[in-house]
SETORTOR-185463 format. One record per residue (C-alpha): residue number from 1; residue in three letters; x, y negated, z negated. Coordinates in nm, 2 decimals, decimal comma. Layout:
i|aa|x|y|z
NUM|ALA|X|Y|Z
...
END
This chain:
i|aa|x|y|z
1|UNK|4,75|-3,61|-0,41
2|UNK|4,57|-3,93|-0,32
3|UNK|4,26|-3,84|-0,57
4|UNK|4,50|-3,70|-0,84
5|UNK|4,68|-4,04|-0,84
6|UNK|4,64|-4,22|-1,19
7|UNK|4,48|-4,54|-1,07
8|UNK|4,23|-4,46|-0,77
9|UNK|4,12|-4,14|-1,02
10|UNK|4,03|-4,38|-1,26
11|UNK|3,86|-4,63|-1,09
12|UNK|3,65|-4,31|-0,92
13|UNK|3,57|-4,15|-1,24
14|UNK|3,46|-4,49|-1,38
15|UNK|3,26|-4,56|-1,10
16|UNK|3,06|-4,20|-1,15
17|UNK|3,02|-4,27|-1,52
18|UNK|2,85|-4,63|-1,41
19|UNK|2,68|-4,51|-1,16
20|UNK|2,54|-4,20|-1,38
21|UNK|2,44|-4,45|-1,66
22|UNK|2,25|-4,66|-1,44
23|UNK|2,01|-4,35|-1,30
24|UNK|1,97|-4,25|-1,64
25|UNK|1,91|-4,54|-1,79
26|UNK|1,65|-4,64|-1,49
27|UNK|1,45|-4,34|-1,51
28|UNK|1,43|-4,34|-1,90
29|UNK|1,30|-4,73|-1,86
30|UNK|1,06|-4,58|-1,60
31|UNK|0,93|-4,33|-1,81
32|UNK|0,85|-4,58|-2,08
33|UNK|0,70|-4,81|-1,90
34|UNK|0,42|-4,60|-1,68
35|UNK|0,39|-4,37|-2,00
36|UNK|-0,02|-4,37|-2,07
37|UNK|-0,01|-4,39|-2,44
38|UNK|0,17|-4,72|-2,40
39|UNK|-0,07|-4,81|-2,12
40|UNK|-0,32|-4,75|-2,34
41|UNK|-0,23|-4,88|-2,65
42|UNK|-0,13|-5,25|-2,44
43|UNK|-0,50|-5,25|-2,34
44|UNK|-0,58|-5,24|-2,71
45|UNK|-0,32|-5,51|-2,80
46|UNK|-0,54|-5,71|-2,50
47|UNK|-0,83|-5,67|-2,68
48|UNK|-0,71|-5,78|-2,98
49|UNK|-0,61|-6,06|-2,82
50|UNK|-0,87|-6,18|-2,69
51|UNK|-1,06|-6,13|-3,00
52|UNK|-0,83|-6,33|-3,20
53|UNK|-0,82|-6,61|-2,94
54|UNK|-1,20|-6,65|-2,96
55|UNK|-1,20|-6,63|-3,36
56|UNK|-0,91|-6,92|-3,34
57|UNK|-1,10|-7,12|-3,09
58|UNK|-1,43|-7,07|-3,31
59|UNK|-1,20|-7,17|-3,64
60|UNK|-1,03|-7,45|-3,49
61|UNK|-1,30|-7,72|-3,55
62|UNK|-1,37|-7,66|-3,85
63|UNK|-0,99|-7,68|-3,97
64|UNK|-0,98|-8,08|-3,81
65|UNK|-1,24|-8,22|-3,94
END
């Protein structure tokens, strides 16, 4: 009778459904985060990068003269 009340059932099944969402939603940002292709494709974005900084440092005198 106590779990089948209107209020505290609510509040339980509300409190699953969060809780639910936040373990799904945790292992999903997990996933995406250690995944290797993205691992690997931030290293290229590094490299990039670092390229572009040098070409803009390499640039920049030139532009203020």
């Amino acid at each position: 009778m106590f779990l089948t009340s209107g209020k505290v059932f609510g509040i339980l099944r509300n409190y699953l459904i969060l809780a639910l969402f936040v373990m799904f939603i945790s292992l999903g940002l997990t996933d995406i985060f250690t995944n290797p292709n993205r691992l690997k494709q931030q290293q290229h974005l590094d490299y990039y990068g670092r390229y572009f900084s040098a070409g803009l440092v390499n640039k920049l005198p030139t532009l203020f003269r």
